[in-house]
N, C-alpha and C positions, 0 to 999 in steps of 0.2 A: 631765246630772249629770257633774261633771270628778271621776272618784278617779282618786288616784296609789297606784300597786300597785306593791309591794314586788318588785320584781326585784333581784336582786344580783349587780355585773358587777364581779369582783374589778381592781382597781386597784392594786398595788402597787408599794411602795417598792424600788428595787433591792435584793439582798441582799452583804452584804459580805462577805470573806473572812475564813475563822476564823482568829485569829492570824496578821494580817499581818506583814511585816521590819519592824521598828523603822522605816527613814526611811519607811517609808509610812504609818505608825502616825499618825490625827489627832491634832492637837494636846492639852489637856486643856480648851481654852476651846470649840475646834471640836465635843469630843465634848458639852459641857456645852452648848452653842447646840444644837446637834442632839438632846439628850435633852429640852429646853427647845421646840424645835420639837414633839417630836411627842407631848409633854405637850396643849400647846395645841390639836392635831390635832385627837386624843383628847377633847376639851371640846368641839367645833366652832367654835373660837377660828381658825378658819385666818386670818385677814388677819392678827394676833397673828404666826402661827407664820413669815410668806413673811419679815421683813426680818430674823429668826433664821436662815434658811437662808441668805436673800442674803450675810449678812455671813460665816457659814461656809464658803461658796462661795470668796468673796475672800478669805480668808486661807487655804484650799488651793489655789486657785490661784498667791498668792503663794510659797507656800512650796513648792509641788510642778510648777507651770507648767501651763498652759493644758488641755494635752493629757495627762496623767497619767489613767488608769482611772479614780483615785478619783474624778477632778472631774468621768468621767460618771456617777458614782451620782450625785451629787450634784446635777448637772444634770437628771437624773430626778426626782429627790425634790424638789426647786424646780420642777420643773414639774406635778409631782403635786400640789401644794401650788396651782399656780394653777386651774389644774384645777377644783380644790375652791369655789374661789373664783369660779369664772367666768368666766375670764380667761383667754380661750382664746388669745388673740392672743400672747399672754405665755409660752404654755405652749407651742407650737409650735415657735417656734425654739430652745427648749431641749433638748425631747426631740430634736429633728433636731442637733443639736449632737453630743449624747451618745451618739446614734446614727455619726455621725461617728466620735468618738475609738475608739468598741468598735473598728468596722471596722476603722479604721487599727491600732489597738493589738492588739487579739486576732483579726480576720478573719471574714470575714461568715458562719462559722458557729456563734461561739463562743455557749453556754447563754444567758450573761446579755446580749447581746443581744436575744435574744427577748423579753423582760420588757419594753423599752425599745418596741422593734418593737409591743408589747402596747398599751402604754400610750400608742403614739403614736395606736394603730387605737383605742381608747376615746376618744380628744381627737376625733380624726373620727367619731365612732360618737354621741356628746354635740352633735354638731353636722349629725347627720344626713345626715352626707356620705356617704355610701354606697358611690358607686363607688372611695373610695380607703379605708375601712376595710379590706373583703374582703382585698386582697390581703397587708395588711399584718398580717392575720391568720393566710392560709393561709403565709406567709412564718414566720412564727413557729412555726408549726405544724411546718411541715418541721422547723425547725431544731431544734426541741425533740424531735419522734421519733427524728432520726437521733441526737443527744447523748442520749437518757435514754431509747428505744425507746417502742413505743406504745401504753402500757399503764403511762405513767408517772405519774402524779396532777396532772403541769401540766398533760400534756395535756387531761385533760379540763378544766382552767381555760378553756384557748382556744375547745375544741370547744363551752362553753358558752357563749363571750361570739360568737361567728360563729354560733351557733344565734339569740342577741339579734339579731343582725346579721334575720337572715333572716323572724324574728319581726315585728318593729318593720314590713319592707318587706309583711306580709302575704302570705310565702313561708310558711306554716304548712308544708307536704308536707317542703321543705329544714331547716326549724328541726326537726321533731319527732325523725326519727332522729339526729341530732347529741345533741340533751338523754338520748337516751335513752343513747347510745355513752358518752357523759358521766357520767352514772347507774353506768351496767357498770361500770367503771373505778373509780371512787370505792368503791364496794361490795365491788368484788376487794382494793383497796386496805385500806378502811378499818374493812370492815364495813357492814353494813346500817343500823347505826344512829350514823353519825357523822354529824357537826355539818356538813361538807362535802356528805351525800348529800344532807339534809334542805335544803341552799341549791337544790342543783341541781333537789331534786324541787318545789320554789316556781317556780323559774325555769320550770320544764315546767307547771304548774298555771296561770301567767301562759298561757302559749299556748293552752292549751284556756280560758282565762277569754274572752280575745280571740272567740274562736269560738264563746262559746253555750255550750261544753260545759260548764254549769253545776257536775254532779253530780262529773264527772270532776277538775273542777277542785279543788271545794272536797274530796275524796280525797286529791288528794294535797297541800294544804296542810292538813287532820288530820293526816295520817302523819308529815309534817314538821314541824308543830306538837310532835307526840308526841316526835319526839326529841330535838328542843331540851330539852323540859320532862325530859325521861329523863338527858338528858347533859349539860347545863349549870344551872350553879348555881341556885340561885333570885335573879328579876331579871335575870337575862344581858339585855340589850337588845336577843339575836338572837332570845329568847322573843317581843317586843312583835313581831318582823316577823312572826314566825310568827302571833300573834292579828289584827298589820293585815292581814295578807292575807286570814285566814279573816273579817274582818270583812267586807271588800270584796265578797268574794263571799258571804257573806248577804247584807250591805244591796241586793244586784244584786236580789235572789231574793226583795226584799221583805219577806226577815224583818228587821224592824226593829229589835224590844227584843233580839235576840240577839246583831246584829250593835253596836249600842249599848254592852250588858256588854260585848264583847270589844276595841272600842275604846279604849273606857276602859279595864280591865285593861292595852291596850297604852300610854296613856298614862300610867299610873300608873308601871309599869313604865321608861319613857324618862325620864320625871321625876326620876325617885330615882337611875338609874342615869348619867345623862348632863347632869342637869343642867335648870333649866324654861327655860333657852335658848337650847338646841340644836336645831340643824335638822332632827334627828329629829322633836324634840318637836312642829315645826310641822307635819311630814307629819301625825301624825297630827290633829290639833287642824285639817288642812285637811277630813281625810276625816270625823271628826264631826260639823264644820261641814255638809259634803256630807249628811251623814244626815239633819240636821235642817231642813235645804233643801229636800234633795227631799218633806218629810213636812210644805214648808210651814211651820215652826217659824222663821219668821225671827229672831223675837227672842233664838231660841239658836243660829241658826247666824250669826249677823252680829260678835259680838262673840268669836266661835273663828277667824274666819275672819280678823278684825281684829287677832287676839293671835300667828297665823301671819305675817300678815305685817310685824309691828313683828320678830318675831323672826328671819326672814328679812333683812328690812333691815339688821339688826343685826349679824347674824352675815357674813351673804354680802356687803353691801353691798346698797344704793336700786337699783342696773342688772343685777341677774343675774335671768338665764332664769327661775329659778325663783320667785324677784318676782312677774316679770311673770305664772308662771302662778297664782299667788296672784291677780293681779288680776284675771283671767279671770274667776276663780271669783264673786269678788266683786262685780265690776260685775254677772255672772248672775242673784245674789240681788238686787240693785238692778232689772235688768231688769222680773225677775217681780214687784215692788212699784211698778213705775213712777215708779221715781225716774229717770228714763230721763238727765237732765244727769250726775247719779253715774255710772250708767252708763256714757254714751261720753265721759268723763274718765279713767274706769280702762282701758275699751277700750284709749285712744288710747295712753293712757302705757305698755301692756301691749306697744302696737304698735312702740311709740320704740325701748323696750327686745330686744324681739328683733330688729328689724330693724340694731338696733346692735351687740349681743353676738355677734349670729348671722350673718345675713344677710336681704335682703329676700326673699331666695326660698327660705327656710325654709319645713318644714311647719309651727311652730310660729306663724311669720307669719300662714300660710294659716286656723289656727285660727282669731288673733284679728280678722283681716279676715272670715273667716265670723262671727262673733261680733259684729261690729259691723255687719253686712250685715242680720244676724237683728233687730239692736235697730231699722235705720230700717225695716225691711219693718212690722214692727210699730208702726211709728210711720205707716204708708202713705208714708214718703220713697223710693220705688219708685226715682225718679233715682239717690239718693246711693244705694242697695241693689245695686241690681245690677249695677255694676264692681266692687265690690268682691265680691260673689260671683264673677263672672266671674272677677277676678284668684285668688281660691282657687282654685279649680276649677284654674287654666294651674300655679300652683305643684305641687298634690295631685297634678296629673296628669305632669307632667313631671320631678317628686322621690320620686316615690312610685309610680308608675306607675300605668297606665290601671284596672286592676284592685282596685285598692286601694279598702280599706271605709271609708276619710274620703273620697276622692273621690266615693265614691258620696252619704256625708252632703251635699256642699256641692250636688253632682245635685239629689238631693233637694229640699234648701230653695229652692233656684235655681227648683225647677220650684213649687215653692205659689207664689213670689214671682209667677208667671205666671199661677195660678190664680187670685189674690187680684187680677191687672189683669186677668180672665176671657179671657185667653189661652192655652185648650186645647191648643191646635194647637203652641206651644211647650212647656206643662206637659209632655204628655202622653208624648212621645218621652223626656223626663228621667228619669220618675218608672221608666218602664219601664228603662230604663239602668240605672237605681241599684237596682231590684229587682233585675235578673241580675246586678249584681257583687256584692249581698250572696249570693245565693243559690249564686255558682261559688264565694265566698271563704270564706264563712260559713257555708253549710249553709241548707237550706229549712226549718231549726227555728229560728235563729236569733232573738231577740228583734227585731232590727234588719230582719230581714227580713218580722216581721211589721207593723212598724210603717211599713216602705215599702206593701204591701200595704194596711194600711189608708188611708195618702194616697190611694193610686191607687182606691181603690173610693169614697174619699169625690169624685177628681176626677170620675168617671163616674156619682156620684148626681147630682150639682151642671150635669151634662151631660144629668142625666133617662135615662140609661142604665141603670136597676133591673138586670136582669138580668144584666149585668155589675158590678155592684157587690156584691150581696148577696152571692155566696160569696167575694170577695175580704175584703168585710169578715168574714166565719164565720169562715173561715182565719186571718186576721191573728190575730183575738181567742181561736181557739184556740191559735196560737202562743204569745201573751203567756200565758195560762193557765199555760199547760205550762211557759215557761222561767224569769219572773218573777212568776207565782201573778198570783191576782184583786185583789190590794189595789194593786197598783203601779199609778203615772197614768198612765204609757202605757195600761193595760188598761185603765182608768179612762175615759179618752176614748175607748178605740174602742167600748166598752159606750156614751157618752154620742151616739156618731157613730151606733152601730144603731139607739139610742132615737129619736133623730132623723128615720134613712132612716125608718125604718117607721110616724113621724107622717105625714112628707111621704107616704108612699102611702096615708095611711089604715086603716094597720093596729094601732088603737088597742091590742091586745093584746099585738101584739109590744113596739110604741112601751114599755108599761105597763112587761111585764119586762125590759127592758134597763133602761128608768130605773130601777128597783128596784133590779138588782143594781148599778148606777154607784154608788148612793144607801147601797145596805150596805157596800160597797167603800170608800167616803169616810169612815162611821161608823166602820169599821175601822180606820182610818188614824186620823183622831182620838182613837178608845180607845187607842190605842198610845201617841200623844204626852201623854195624862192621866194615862197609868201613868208615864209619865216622869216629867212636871211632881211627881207626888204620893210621888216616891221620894227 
C-alpha cells in the first residue's frame, strides 16, 4: 500500500525589509508581478506563477544591477517557485546565486542567509541527497543561534527539517530528540496550543508511524488535529493535514470506515478551501484511492487515483516526481487485477520520470524498479525480475544505507523471488537479513517485521521444516494482530498460510480454525466496503 503522509518542511520565501530607502523600493509593476506571483502560488497554479517572477527578476535587475540584495530574494523566491514545480535543475543554480550575493553583500553570517542556506538543504533534501543536505543545515543552524540565540522559533524550523533529514535515512534515535528540542521551543514560544506546535507534533507522529508505533503516533496527530480545529478558522486547509494524517494511520490499523470519514472530511475541506485542482487535493484523493485498494474496491479506487493524477499533470506538469509517484500507485491496482500491460506501462513511465527529474540512483528509482521486479516475478519472468531487484537493492543500500527498512523490503522480495525458483540456499540467508534490519530499525512489534517472519516460516514449511516454521508463523500473526488488527490482508494471509501449514501436516483441526478466522476476517472487510457502497 503506497500513503503519502503529511510531513511539513517549511519552505519559505525570503523575508524583506520593513520600509526600505526609496531607490531600493520595487517598482509598482514588480510589486504587482510579485503580488500576482504568489496569488497563483496560493491556488497551486505554480508554472502560472515562475514567468511572473522571471520577468520581475529582470526588471530588478535592470534597474538595481545583478548583485543588489534585493535580486537575492528574489532569486530565492524564483527558485522556491521551481521547487514547487519540480524543477530542481532550475532551482539550484538560483538559490547558489543568491547565496552568492548575501555572502558578498552582508557576509557569511548574516540572519537572512540562513533562509536561503535552508532552502537550498530542502532542494537536496527533495532529492534525497543526503550527504549535502546535513551540512547545509547545521550551517544555518549556527548562524541562526548566534543572530537570534537558541531558543529562537527559526530555530526550531531547522531543528525540524534536519530531524526530516534523519527520519527519511531511518536514523529514528537522531531524528526523535531534535522533534522534541523543536516541540520545547515552539511551546516556550507560542504556547502549547499554537498552530506551529501542532506542525511539529505531526512531523514527530510521522517518525513513530515509520516505526510501528501505531498508538503513539495516531496521539499525537489527535492532539495536533485538536489544535488546528481550536485555533484556526473553520476549513483552514491545515485542519484537512491534520484529518490526512490521522486518516493514514487508521487506515494502517485497519480501521477502515473511520479512517474513510476523515479523509473525506479532509477532502471536503481542501476542495472548498484551495480549490478541486490543487495538489493538495490530489494527495488526498491518492490516499483514498489507497483505502479502497487495499480493501480491494477497485472500481472506487481507480477513478480517484485517475482524477490525482490528471490534476497533478495539470498543475505540476506530465514529468514531476510526484506524477511518477501517482503512477506507482496506479500501475499497483492494475497489477493486483492483472492487467499486468497497464501495468509495466505506468511502471516504466514512472521510471523515465524519476530517473530524469531525479537521478538514476535515487531511492525513488529503487522503488519503481522494485515495483516492476515484483510485477514480472509474478508473471514467473525470473530473468527480467532479478536485475532489477538486484539493482534496487545496490541503490537502497548505497543511498540509504545497509540498515535501512526499504532495503530490507527489496531483501525480502529478492529472496521469495528464489523461493518461487525453489532456491533455498539463496532465499534463505535474504529473508534472514531483512528480518534483523526490520527488527534493529523497527522494533520486534513492528508490522513489517511480522510479515518478514511470516515469509521465512512459510520458506521452512515449503523446506518440510515444521518445527521451525510453526512458531515463526504464531509470532508473525501475533504481531499483525496487535499492530494492524485481524481484518488487515497481511493477517489475512498469514491466517490463510497457517490454514495451510497445518493441512500439509494433517492437522485438520488447526487447518479448520485458521481458515475460519481468514474467512471472518475477509467477511469483515467486505461489510465495511457495503457500508460504504450503501452510504
Amino acid at each position: 500500500m503506497s500513503l503519502s503522509i503529511g510531513t511539513q518542511l517549511p519552505v519559505v520565501a525570503q523575508p524583506r525589509p520593513a520600509n526600505p530607502p526609496i531607490a531600493q523600493t520595487a517598482s509598482s509593476e514588480v510589486q504587482q508581478l510579485q503580488a500576482q506571483a504568489s496569488q497563483l502560488t496560493d491556488q497551486g497554479r505554480y508554472r502560472e506563477a515562475i514567468p511572473l517572477l522571471e520577468k520581475a527578476l529582470q526588471l530588478q535587475e535592470t534597474a538595481l544591477g545583478k548583485n543588489h540584495p534585493e535580486i537575492a530574494v528574489l532569486l530565492n523566491d524564483l527558485g522556491l517557485s521551481y521547487v514547487r514545480q519540480g524543477q530542481y535543475a532550475k532551482a539550484e543554480p538560483l538559490y547558489q546565486r543568491s547565496i552568492q550575493i548575501r555572502e558578498a553583500k552582508s557576509g557569511a553570517n548574516h540572519p537572512g542567509l540562513s533562509i536561503t542556506l535552508s532552502n537550498l538543504a530542502m532542494l537536496y533534501h527533495l532529492q534525497e541527497q543526503y550527504a549535502k543536505v546535513e551540512p547545509l543545515y547545521v550551517r544555518a543552524l549556527v548562524i541562526r543561534e548566534r543572530a537570534l540565540g537558541k531558543e529562537h522559533p527559526s530555530i526550531a524550523t531547522i531543528l525540524g527539517n534536519l530531524a526530516e533529514v534523519f527520519r527519511e535515512q531511518g536514523q529514528y534515535a537522531k531524528a526523535e530528540p531534535l522533534y522534541q528540542r523543536s516541540i520545547k521551543i515552539q511551546e516556550t514560544t507560542f504556547g502549547q496550543n499554537h498552530p506551529s506546535v501542532a506542525q511539529t507534533l505531526s512531523n514527530l507522529g510521522v517518525l513513530y508511524f515509520d516505526q510501528g508505533k501505531y498508538a503513539n503516533a495516531e496521539a499525537l496527530f489527535t492532539r495536533a488535529l485538536n489544535i488546528r480545529e481550536t485555533t484556526l478558522r473553520p476549513g483552514h486547509p491545515d485542519i484537512a493535514v491534520g484529518l490526512h494524517n490521522l486518516a493514514v494511520v487508521t487506515l494502517q490499523q485497519g480501521k477502515y470506515a473511520i479512517a474513510e470519514s476523515l479523509f473525506t472530511r479532509a477532502l471536503t475541506i481542501r476542495e472548498k478551501a484551495l480549490g478541486q485542482n490543487h495538489p493538495d487535493v490530489a494527495a488526498t484523493l491518492q490516499n483514498l484511492a489507497a483505502l479502497y485498494d487495499e480493501q480491494a474496491n477497485y472500481t472506487k479506487a481507480e477513478p480517484l487515483y485517475l482524477r490525482a493524477l490528471n490534476i497533478r499533470e495539470q498543475t505540476i506538469g506530465k514529468n514531476h516526481p510526484e506524477v511518477a509517484f501517482t503512477l506507482n500507485t496506479l500501475g499497483g491496482l492494475y497489477k493486483k487485477q492483472n492487467q499486468d500491460t497497464k501495468a509495466e506501462s505506468l511502471y516504466l513511465r514512472a521510471l523515465r520520470i524519476y530517473e530524469t527529474a531525479l537521478s538514476k540512483a535515487h531511492p525513488l528509482v529503487a522503488m519503481t524498479l522494485h515495483n516492476l521486479a515484483s510485477l514480472y516475478r509474478d508473471r514467473q519472468q525470473y530473468a527480467k525480475a532479478e536485475p532489477l531487484y538486484l539493482r534496487a537493492i545496490s541503490i537502497r543500500e548505497s543511498r540509504l544505507g545497509s540498515a535501512h527498512p526499504e532495503l530490507a523490503t527489496s531483501l525480502n522480495a529478492l529472496a521469495l523471488l528464489y523461493r518461487d525458483q525453489k532456491q533455498p540456499a539463496k532465499s534463505e540467508p535474504l529473508l534472514l537479513r531483512a528480518l534483523a534490519i526490520y527488527e534493529a530499525g523497527l522494533g520486534k512489534e513492528h508490522p513489517r517485521t511480522g510479515i518478514a517472519l511470516n515469509h521465512l516460516a512459510d520458506l521452512y514449511a515449503i523446506q518440510g521444516q515444521p518445527a521451525k516454521a510453526e512458531p515463526l508463523f504464531l509470532n508473525g500473526l501475533r504481531i499483525l494482530e496487535k499492530t494492524v488488527g485481524e481484518n488487515h490482508p497481511q493477517t489475512i494471509a498469514t491466517l490463510t498460510n497457517l490454514a495451510e501449514f497445518y493441512k500439509a501436516l494433517g492437522n485438520s483441526a488447526k487447518s479448520k480454525e485458521f481458515f475460519d478466522r481468514a474467512t471472518r476476517a475477509r467477511r469483515n472487510v467486505r461489510s465495511f466496503r457495503n457500508l460504504e457502497n450503501n452510504s
